[in-house]
C-alpha positions in Angstrom: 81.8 -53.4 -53.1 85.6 -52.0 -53.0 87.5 -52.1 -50.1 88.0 -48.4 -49.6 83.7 -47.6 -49.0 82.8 -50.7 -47.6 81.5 -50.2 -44.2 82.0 -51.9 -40.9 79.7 -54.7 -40.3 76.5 -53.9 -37.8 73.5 -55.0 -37.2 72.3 -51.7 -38.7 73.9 -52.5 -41.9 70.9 -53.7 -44.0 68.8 -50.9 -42.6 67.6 -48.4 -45.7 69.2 -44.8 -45.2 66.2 -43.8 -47.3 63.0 -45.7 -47.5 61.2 -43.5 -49.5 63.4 -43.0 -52.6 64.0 -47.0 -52.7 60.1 -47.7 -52.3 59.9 -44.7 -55.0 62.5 -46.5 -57.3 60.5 -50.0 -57.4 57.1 -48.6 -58.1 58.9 -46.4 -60.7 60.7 -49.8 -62.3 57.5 -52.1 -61.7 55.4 -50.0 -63.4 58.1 -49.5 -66.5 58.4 -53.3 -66.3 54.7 -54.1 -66.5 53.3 -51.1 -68.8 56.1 -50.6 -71.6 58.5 -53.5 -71.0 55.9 -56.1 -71.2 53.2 -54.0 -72.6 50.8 -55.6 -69.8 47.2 -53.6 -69.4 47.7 -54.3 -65.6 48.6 -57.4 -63.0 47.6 -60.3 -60.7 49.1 -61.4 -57.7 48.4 -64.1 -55.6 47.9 -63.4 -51.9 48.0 -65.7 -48.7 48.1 -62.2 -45.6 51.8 -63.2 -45.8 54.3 -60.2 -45.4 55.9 -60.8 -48.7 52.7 -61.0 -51.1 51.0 -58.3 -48.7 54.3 -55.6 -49.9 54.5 -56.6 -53.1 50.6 -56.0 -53.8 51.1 -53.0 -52.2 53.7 -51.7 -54.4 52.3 -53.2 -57.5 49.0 -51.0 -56.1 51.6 -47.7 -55.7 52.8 -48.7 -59.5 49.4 -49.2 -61.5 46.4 -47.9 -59.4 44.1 -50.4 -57.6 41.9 -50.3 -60.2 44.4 -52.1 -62.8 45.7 -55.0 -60.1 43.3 -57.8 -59.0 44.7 -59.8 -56.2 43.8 -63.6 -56.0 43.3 -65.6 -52.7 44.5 -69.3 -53.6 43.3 -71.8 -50.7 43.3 -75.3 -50.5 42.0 -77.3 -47.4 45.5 -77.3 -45.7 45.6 -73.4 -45.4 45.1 -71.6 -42.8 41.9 -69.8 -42.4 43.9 -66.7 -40.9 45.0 -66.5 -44.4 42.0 -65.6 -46.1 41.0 -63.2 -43.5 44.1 -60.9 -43.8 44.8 -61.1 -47.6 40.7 -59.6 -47.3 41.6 -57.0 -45.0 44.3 -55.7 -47.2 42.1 -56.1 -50.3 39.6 -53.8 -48.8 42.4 -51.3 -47.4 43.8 -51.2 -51.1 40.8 -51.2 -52.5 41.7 -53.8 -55.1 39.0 -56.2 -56.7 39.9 -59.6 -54.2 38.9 -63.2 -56.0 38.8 -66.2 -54.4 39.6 -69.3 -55.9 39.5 -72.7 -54.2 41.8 -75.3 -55.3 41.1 -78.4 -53.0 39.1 -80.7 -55.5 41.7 -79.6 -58.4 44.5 -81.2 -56.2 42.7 -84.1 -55.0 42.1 -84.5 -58.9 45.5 -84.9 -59.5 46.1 -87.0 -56.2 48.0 -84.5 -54.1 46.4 -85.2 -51.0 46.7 -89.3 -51.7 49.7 -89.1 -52.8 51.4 -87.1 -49.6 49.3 -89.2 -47.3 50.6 -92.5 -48.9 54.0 -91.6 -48.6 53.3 -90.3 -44.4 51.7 -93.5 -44.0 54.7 -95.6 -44.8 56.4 -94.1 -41.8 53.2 -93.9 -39.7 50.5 -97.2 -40.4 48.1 -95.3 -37.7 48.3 -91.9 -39.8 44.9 -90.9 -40.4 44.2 -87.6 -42.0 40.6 -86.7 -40.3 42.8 -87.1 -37.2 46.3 -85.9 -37.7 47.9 -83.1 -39.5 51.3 -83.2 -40.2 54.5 -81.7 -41.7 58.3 -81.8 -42.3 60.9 -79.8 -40.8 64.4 -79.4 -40.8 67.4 -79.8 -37.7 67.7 -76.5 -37.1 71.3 -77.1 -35.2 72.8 -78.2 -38.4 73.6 -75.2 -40.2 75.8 -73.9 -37.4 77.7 -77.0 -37.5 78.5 -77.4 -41.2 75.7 -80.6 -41.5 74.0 -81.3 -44.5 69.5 -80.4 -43.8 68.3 -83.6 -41.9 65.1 -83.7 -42.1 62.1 -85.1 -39.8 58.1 -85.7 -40.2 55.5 -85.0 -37.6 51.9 -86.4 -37.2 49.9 -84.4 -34.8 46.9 -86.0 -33.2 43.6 -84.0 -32.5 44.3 -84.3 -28.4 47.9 -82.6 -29.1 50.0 -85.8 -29.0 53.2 -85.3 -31.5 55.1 -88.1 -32.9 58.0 -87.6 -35.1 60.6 -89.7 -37.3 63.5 -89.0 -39.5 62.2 -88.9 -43.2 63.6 -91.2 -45.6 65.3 -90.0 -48.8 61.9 -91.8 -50.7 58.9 -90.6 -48.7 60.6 -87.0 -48.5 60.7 -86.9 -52.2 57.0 -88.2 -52.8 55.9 -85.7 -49.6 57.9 -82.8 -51.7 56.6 -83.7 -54.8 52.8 -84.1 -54.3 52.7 -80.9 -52.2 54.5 -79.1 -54.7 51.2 -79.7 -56.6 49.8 -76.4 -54.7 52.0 -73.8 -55.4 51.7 -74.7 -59.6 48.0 -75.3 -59.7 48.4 -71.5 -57.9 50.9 -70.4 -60.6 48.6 -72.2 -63.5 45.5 -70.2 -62.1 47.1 -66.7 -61.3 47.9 -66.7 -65.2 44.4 -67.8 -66.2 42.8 -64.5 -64.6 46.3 -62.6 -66.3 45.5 -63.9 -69.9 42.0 -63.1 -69.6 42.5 -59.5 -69.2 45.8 -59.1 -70.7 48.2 -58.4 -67.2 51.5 -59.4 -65.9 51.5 -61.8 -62.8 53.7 -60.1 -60.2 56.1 -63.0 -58.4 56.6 -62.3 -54.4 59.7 -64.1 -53.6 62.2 -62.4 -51.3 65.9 -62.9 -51.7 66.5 -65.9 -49.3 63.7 -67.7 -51.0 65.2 -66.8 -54.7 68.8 -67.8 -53.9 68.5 -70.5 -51.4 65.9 -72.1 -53.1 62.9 -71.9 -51.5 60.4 -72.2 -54.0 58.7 -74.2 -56.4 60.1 -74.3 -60.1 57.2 -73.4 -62.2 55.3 -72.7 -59.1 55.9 -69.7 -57.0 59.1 -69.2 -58.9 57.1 -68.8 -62.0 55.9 -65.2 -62.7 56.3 -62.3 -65.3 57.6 -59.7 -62.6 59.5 -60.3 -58.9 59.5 -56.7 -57.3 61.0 -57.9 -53.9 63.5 -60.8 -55.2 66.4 -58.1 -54.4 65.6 -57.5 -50.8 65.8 -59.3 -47.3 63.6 -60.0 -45.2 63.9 -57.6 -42.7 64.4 -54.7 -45.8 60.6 -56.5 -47.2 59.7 -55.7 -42.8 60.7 -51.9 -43.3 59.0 -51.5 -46.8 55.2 -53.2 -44.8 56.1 -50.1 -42.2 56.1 -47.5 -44.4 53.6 -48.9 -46.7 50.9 -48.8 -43.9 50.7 -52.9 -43.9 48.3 -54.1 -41.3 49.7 -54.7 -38.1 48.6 -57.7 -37.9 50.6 -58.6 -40.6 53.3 -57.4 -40.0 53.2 -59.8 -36.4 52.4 -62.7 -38.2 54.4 -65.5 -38.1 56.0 -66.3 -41.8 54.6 -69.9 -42.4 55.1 -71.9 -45.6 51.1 -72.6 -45.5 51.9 -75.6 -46.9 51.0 -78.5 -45.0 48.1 -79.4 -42.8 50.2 -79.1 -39.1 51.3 -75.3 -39.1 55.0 -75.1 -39.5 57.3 -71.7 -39.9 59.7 -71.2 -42.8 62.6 -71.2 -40.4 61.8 -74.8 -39.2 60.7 -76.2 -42.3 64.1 -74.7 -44.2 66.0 -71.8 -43.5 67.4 -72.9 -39.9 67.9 -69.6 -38.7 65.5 -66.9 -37.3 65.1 -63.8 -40.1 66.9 -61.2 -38.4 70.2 -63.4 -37.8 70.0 -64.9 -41.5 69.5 -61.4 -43.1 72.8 -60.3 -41.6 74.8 -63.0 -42.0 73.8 -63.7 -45.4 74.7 -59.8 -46.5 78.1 -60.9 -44.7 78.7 -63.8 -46.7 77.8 -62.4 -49.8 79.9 -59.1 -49.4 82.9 -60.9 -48.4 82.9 -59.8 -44.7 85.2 -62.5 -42.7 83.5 -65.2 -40.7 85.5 -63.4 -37.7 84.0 -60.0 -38.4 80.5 -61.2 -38.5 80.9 -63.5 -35.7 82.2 -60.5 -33.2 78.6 -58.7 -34.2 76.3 -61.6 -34.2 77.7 -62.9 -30.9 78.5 -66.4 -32.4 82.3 -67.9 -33.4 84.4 -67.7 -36.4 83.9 -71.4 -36.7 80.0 -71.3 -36.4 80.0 -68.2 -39.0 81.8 -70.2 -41.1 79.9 -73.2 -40.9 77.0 -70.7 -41.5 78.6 -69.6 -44.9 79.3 -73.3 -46.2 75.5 -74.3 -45.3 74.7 -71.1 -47.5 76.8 -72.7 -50.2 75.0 -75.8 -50.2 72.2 -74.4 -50.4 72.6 -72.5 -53.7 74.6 -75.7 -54.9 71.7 -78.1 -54.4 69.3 -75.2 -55.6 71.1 -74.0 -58.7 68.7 -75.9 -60.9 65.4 -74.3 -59.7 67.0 -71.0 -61.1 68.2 -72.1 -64.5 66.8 -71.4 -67.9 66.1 -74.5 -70.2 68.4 -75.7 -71.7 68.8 -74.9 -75.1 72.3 -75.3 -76.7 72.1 -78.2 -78.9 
């Protein structure tokens, strides 16, 4: 962006001047990319009644006609049953063919479940699983005071009782890496229904989850097309407007679904509430001062700043998840 059009920073910066002609442009390119770029018959996606999966289905729906998408409901026995009964209610507004395939005795197979409740239970002896959920979660005060992600596990009893302790480096990495289980056993399956009818599997990771690493390598990260990877998540907010999302929706609170205790995305990783992290992040990446930013967000140079360097980090300790193979030998 040169210096002599860049506009003054707002908080009605990231808002589309003309929703139409950029929903219009990414049906245009996602059916180009599907139908003659990778000479696909049609596409899968996987849907959870999120907002992100719920406007990309849509638009994938706008790019090839209902009748060439099929749109897959992934549960395990830690998802929500809310889940299931949007991604439905969408299927049936759509009018796409919705399949529903379970994946809880597929992780236990592979010790998922054990695994992750091994690791809880080396910080909690009393953790029992038919009468505590539980999850992780990050300090959210650290980003705004240029501290690395500290992060914390919950076990929540049946009467409501919470207990919490700071996460080891070990038990974070075995709670991490057994739950990442879900999201490729998803990936693994969405392709099974796209090989048997020759489609694309359409990806549905916004921009704060591509670039500061929120996602599973080979997981949700893994797909053939990623319509919204260029767009924030308030732009993915005006796109479920226009394209007639469910309301209810649209007022749902963005979860990572991941873990038996419900948990949002903002306190299991991105520290900041959507509409705050949208802005900030366009500032930071279009070279807007920390002073600038600060005046419109109502926060200090120092805290924008601190902002900016927890961004860094971020892509830093999340550059690998976004690499090719390596292949130069």
């Amino acid at each position: 962006m040169s210096a002599d059009v860049k506009k003054h920073f707002s908080k009605d910066i990231l808002i589309f001047d003309d929703i139409q002609a950029k929903t219009d442009s990414i049906i245009n390119k996602l059916k180009s990319d599907v139908l003659a770029t990778l000479k696909r018959k049609g596409a899968v996606i996987g849907i959870s009644g999120g907002i992100d999966s719920s406007v990309s289905l849509a638009l994938t729906v706008r790019a090839l006609g209902p009748d060439k998408v099929v749109a897959l409901m992934l549960p395990e026995k830690d998802s929500s049953n809310e889940s299931k009964e949007l991604a439905l209610k969408l299927s049936r507004q759509l009018g796409v063919q919705a399949i529903e395939e379970n994946l809880s005795e597929a992780l236990r197979g592979v010790g998922c479940y054990r695994r992750r409740d091994e690791a809880v239970s080396n910080i909690f002896p009393e953790y029992d699983p038919s009468v505590h959920t539980m999850k992780i979660g990050v300090n959210p005060q650290g980003i705004s005071h240029n501290l690395p992600p500290v992060f914390s596990i919950s076990i929540i009893n049946k009467d409501g009782s919470v207990k919490s302790k700071l996460l080891p480096p070990k038990e974070y990495l075995q709670v991490v890496a057994a739950s990442n289980f879900k999201q490729r056993f998803r990936m693994s399956m969405l392709y099974y229904h796209a090989e048997c009818r020759y489609y694309a599997v359409i990806g549905t990771p916004n921009k704060h989850e591509h670039e500061q690493g929120f996602f599973v390598k080979h997981g949700d990260g893994g797909a053939d097309v990623m319509p919204i990877v260029n767009l924030y998540k308030t732009q993915v907010y005006q796109l479920a407007d226009y394209l007639d999302i469910p309301k209810e929706i649209i007022e749902r609170t963005p979860t990572s679904d991941t873990y038996s205790a419900e948990q949002t995305q903002e306190e299991f990783f991105f520290q900041l509430p959507f509409k705050e992290m949208d802005l900030i992040w366009y500032g930071f990446e279009n070279d807007y001062s920390p002073a600038e930013v600060g005046k419109v967000m109502g926060k200090t140079e120092d805290e924008i700043q601190s902002i900016y360097k927890g961004f860094i980090r971020k892509q830093k300790t999340t550059e690998y998840l976004r690499m090719l193979p390596i292949k130069d030998y």
